[in-house]
TIVEXVO-986594 format. One record per residue (C-alpha): residue in one letter; residue number from 1; x negated, y, z negated. Coordinates in steps of 0.001 Angstrom, whole numbers, plus 500000, padded with zeros to 6 digits. Each point is the difference from the previous one (the first is absolute). Layout:
<recs>
code/pos/east/north/up
A/NUM/X/Y/Z
...
</recs>
This chain:
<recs>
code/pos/east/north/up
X/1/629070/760753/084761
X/2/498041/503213/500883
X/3/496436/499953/499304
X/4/499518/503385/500402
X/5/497669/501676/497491
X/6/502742/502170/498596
X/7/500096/499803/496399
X/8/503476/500733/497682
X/9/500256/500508/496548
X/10/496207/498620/499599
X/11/501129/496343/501301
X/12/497420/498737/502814
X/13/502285/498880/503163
X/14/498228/496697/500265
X/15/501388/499279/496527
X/16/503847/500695/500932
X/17/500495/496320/500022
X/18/498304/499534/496954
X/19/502027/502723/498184
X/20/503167/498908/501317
X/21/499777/496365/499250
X/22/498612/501033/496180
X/23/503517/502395/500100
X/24/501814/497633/500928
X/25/499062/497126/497378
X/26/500239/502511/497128
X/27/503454/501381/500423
X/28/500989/496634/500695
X/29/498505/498410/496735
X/30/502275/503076/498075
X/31/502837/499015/501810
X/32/499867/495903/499648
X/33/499281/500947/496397
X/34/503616/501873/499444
X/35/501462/497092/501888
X/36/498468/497079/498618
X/37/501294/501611/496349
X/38/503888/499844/501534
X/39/499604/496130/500523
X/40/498151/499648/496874
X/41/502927/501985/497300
X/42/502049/496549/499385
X/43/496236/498573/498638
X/44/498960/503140/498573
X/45/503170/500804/498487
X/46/499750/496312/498460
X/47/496626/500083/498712
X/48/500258/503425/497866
X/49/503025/500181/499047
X/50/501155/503152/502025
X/51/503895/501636/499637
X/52/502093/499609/503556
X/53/499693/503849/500083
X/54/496118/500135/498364
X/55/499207/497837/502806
X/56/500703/502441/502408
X/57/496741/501910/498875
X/58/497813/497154/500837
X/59/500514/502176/503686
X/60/501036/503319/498568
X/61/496850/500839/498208
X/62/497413/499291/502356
X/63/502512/501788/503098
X/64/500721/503424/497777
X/65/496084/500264/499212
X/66/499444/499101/503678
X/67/502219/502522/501269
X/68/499788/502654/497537
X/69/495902/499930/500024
X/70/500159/499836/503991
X/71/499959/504054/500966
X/72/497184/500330/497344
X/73/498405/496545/501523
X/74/500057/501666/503163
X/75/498883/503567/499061
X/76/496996/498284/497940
X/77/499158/498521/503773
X/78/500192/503615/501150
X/79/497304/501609/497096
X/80/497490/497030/499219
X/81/499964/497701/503289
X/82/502391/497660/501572
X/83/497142/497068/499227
X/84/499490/500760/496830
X/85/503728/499863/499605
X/86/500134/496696/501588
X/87/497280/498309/498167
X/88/501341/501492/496381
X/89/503980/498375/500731
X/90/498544/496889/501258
X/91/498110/499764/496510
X/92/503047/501084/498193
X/93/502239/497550/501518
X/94/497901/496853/499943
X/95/499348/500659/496468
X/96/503212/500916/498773
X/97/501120/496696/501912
X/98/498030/497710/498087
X/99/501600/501465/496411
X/100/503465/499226/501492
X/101/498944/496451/500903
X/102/499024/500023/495715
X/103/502606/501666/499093
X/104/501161/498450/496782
X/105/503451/502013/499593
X/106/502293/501795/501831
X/107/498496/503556/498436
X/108/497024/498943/501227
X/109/500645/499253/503842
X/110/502125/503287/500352
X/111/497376/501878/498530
X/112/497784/498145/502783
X/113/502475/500394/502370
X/114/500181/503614/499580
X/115/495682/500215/500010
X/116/500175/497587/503189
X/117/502204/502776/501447
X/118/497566/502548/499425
X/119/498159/498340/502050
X/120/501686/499482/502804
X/121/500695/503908/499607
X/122/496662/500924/500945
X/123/499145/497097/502519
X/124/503319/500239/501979
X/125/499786/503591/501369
X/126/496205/499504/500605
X/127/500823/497476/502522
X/128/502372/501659/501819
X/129/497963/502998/500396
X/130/496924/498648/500946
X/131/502346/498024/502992
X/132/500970/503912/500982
X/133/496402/501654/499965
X/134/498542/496865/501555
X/135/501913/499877/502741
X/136/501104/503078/501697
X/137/500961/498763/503484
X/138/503672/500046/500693
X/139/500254/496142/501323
X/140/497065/498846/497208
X/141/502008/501622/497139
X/142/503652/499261/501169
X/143/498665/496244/499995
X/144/497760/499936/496620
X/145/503287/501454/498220
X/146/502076/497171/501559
X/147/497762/497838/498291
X/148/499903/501583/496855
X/149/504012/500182/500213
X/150/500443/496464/500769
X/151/497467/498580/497294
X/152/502567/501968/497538
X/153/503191/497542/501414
X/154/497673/496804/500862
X/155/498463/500095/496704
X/156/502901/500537/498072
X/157/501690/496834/501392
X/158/496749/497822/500175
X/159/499813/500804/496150
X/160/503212/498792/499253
X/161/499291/496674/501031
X/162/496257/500182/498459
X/163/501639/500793/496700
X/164/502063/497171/500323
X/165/497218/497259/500668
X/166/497955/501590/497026
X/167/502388/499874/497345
X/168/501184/496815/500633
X/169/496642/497941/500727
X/170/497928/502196/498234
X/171/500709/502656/497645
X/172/501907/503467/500617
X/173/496607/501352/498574
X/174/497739/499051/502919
X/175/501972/502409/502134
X/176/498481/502514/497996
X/177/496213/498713/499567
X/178/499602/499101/503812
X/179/499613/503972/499959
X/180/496753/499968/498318
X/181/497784/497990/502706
X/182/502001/501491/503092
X/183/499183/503622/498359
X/184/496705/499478/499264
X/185/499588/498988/503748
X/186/501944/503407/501007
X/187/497863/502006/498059
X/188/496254/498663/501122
X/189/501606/500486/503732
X/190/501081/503501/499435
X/191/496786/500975/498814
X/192/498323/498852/502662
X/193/502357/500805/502891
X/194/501782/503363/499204
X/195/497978/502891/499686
X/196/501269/503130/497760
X/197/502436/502317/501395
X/198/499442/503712/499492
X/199/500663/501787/496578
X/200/502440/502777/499611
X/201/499886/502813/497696
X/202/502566/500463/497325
X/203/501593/498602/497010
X/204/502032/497210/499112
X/205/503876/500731/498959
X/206/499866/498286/496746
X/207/503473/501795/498907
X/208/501964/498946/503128
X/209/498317/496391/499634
X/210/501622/499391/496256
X/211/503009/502129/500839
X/212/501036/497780/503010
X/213/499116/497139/497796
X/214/501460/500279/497030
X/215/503019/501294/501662
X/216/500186/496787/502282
X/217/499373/497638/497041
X/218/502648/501994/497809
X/219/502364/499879/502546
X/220/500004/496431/500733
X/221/499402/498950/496317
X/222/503497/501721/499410
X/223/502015/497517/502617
X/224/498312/496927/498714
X/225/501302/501011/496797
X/226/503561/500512/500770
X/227/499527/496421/502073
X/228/499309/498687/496111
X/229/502252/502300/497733
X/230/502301/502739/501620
X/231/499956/503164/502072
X/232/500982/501910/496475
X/233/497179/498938/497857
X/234/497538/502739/499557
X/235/497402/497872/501172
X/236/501590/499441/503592
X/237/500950/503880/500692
X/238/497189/501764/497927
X/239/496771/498458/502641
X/240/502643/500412/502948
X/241/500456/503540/498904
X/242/495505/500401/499041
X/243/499644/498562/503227
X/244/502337/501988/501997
X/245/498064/502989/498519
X/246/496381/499166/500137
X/247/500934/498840/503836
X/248/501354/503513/500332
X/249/497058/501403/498268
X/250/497545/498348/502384
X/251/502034/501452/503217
X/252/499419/503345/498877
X/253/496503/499698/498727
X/254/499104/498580/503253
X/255/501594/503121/501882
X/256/497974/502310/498057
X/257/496641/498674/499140
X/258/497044/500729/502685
X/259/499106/496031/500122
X/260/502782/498188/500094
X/261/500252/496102/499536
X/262/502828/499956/502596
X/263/499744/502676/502658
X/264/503732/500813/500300
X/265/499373/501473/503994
X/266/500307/495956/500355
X/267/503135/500277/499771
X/268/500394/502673/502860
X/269/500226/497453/502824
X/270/503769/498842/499541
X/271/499340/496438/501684
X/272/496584/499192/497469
X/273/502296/501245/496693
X/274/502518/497373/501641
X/275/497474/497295/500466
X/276/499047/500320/496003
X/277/503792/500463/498838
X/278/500832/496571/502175
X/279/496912/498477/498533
X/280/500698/500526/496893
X/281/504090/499061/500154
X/282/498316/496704/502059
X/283/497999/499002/497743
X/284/502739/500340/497377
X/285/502293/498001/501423
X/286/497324/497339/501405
X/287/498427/499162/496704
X/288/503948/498661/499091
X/289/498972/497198/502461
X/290/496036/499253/498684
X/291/501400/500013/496119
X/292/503342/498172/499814
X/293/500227/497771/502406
X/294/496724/498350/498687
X/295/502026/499672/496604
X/296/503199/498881/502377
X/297/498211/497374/501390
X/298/498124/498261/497100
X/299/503073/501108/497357
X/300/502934/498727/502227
X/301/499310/497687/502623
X/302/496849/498515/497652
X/303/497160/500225/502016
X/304/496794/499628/498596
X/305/497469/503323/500194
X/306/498238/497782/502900
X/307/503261/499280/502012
X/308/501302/503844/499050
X/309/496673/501295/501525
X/310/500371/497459/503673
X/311/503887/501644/499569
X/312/498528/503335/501265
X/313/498511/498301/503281
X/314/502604/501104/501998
X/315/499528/503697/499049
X/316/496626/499812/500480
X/317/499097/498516/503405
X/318/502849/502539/501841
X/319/498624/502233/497990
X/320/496573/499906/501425
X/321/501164/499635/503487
X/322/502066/502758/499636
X/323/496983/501810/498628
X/324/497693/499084/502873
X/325/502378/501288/502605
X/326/500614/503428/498767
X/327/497130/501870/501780
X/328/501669/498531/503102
X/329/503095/500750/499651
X/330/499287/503773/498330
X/331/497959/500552/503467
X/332/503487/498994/501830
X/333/503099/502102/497855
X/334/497866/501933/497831
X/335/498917/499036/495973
X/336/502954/502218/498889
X/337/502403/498035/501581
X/338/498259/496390/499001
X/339/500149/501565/496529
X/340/503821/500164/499821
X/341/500405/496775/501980
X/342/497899/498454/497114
X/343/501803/501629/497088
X/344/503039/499376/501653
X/345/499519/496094/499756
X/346/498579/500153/496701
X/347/502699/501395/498891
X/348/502773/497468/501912
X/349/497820/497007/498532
X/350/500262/501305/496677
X/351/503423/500185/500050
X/352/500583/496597/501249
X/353/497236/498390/497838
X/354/502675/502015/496752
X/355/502526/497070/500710
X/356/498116/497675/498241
X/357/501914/497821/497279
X/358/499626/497652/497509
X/359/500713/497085/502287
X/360/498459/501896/502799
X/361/497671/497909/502753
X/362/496530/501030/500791
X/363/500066/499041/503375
X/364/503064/502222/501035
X/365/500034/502972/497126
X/366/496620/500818/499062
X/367/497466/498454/502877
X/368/502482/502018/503076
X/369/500036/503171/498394
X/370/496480/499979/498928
X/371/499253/499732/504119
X/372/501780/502846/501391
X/373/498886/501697/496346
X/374/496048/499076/500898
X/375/500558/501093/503767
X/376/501296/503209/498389
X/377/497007/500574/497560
X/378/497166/499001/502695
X/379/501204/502816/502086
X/380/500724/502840/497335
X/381/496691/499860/497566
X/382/497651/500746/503015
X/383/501799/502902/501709
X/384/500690/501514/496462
X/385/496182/500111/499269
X/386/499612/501633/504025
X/387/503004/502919/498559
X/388/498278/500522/496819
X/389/496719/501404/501744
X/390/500821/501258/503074
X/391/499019/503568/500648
X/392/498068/500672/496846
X/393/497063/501625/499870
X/394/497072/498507/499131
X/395/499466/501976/496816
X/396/503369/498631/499039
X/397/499190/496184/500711
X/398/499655/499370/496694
X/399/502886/501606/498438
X/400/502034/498395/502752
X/401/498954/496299/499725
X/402/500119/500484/496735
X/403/503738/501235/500292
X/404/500809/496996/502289
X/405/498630/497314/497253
X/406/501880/502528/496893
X/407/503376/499253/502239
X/408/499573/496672/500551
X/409/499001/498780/496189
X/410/502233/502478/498143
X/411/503276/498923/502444
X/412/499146/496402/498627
X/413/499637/500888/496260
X/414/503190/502723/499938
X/415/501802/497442/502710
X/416/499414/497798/496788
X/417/500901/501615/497591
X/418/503306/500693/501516
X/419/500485/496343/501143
X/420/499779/498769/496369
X/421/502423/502340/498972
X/422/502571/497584/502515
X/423/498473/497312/498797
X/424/500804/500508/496519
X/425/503355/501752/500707
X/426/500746/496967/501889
X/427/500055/497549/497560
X/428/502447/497904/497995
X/429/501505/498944/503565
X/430/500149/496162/498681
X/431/499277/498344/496366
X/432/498322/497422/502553
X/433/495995/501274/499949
X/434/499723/499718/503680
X/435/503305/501318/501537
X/436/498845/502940/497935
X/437/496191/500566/501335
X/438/501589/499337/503587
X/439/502423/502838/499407
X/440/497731/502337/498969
X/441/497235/499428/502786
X/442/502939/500313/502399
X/443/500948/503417/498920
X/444/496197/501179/499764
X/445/499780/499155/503294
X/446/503272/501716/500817
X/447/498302/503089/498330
X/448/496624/499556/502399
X/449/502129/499711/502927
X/450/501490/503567/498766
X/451/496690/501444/500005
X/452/498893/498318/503176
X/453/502908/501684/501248
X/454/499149/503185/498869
X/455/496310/499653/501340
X/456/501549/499723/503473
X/457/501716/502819/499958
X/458/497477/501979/498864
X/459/497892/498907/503017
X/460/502379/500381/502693
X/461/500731/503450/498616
X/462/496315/501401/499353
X/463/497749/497657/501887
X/464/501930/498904/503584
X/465/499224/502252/502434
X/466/502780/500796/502757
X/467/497878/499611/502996
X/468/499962/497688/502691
X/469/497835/496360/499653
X/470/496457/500913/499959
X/471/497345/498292/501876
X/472/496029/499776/498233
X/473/499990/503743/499098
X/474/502538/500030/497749
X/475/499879/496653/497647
X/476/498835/502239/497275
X/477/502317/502544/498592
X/478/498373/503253/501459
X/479/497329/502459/498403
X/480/501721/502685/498944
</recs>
């Protein structure tokens, strides 16, 4: 690296490494944290007492509050320091971590859940910002985002199988208290390596932040319930129709007021507004994969959380390799085109992994699909991330990582929300238990491969550029 004396967003050069590694290990304890829960639901599920349906807000609470506290997260970086941001969701999460690892009923570790998300609402967009005002050079930037985009896949999958291991040897609840010590350790090394960014003027959009919300939680709250009673019961359609509103509500309060949460002149450059609409419909349909094929795997062919966790390997290692060889191959046909090349896969793997069945063998119907599916996710997540910031301004770095974190946690909670609708609609497919649960993952992940689907499109009609293969110049999306 550069050891010039040049100095951005009050972060001393010499402590780039520092910074980036400190990044780094807090966005990936957030993200092993929402995987190792997906292994874990067959344990916690057991040990509480939670509903098939109920369960799914073991994830939904702490993603909604996550995703609808992320513009507000990010704005707070804006107005009282990116540091101070980072320190105060580090403390948040590690705290609200060791109540879910106590948790003595299901109220109880939602509640957590949701506090936990909180957290992660203010630390998330703090990290990515501090990655854009620390590191301004083209190449330096273009290669700390690859990072920070492959942590998101790598983690995911390396959590699945930690999950797995903890549950079974230990208890589902270390996942959660392992925060604690590894948070503590975050937070003495971010006071002593990053320094404070600048402070702006201006307010915080308070409105906007419980508008967007409310409106997210209403919304999803609504298909959860028609998953458990019917689309006709007043409370399925009345949050779907709150929610429909107060999202509404926020859209135009956030083209009027003089400080807005979410900047809508992000939206301007057609390619970014396709980089968060394919996040989000990514995310959706991915999360099909993380949350019932866990359940597939210990419900139907009987593994144990351990051997359901070790399932994942295959997933994991091409996902990683695919990961590490993205900045190459983004410098060679552009990270636009190794975007729709990785969604592309996802989306083929999904669809093959769909064919699972009750008799069903790991080897040829769940561990091949989960390879070209891994390949697929390893070479999406990081040129997403690259999309989702390029060209913004740096008075807009905030709003915009905080926009590329909103995508990717509410796809997974309203991809949720819609897949347990399937599931539910699904059922009844066999009076014999496990036919049934095999039937119903199968169509879920018929549904994610839908949405995959519809993620590609989306990026081959917004985000592709028609243009020859670039050489170095062009393997970010230009600065418009």
């Amino acid at each position: 690296m550069n050891s010039s004396p040049h100095r951005t967003g009050g972060t001393q050069v010499g402590h780039r490494a520092g910074v980036l590694l400190l990044v780094l290990a807090s966005y990936l304890m957030i993200v092993l944290d929402i995987s190792i829960v997906i292994t874990g639901l067959p344990k916690i599920r057991e040990s509480l007492g939670f509903s098939p349906a109920a369960l799914s807000w073991v994830h939904t609470a702490y993603t909604l509050s996550f995703g609808g506290l992320l513009m507000a997260g990010a704005r707070a970086g804006d107005l009282f320091g990116r540091k101070r941001m980072f320190v105060l969701g580090l403390v948040v999460f590690l705290l609200a971590s060791l109540a879910i690892g106590l948790a003595p009923s299901p109220a109880f570790l939602v509640g957590a859940r949701a506090v936990q998300g909180m957290g992660s609402a203010i630390l998330a967009p703090a990290t990515l910002s501090l990655l854009s005002v620390t590191f301004t050079d083209g190449a330096e930037r273009a290669k700390a985002l690859g990072w920070y985009g492959a942590t998101a896949g790598v983690g995911a999958s390396i959590g699945m199988v930690l999950g797995g291991v903890l549950a079974d040897l230990l208890s589902w609840r270390v996942g959660f208290f392992i925060n604690v010590p590894i948070g503590l350790a975050l937070v003495w090394g971010a006071l002593r390596y990053v320094e404070e960014t600048p402070k702006h003027a201006g307010r915080l959009d308070v409105l906007g932040a419980v508008l967007s919300t409310v409106g997210m939680v209403a919304l999803v709250y609504g298909l959860v319930e028609a998953a458990e009673t019917s689309w006709l019961a007043p409370q399925s359609w009345l949050p779907l129709l709150a929610g429909t509103v107060l999202l509404a509500g926020f859209f135009t309060h956030e083209a009027r007021t003089a400080q807005p949460l979410l900047p809508l002149r992000l939206f301007n450059n057609r390619a970014r507004s396709g980089a968060y609409a394919a996040r989000l419909l990514f995310l959706a349909g991915v999360i099909g994969f993380w949350f019932y094929l866990t359940q597939y795997l210990q419900g139907v062919l009987g593994m144990r959380p351990l051997q359901a966790g070790m399932a994942f390997l295959p997933a994991t290692i091409v996902q990683l390799l695919a990961a590490l060889g993205v900045s190459r191959l983004a410098h060679r046909f552009g990270n636009d085109r190794v975007l729709a090349a990785g969604v592309a896969l996802t989306a083929a793997g999904m669809a093959w992994l769909a064919q699972v069945g009750a008799h069903s063998s790991y080897l040829s119907s769940v561990a091949l699909p989960m390879v070209v599916l891994g390949i697929g996710q390893g070479l999406a997540l990081s040129p997403l991330t690259v999309a989702g910031v390029a060209g913004v301004a740096p008075s807009d770095a905030g709003a915009a990582s905080g926009l590329v974190n909103a995508s990717h946690q509410l796809g997974g909670s309203v991809g949720l929300a819609m897949l347990v609708v399937v599931f539910s609609a699904a059922g009844g497919y066999s009076p014999d238990a496990t036919v049934d649960l095999a039937h119903r993952v199968s169509m879920s992940l018929d549904a994610s491969a839908v949405l995959l689907a519809l993620a590609l499109l989306v990026v081959i009609s917004c985000v592709v550029q028609r243009r020859p293969l670039p050489g170095a110049a062009n393997a970010l999306p230009a600065t418009h």
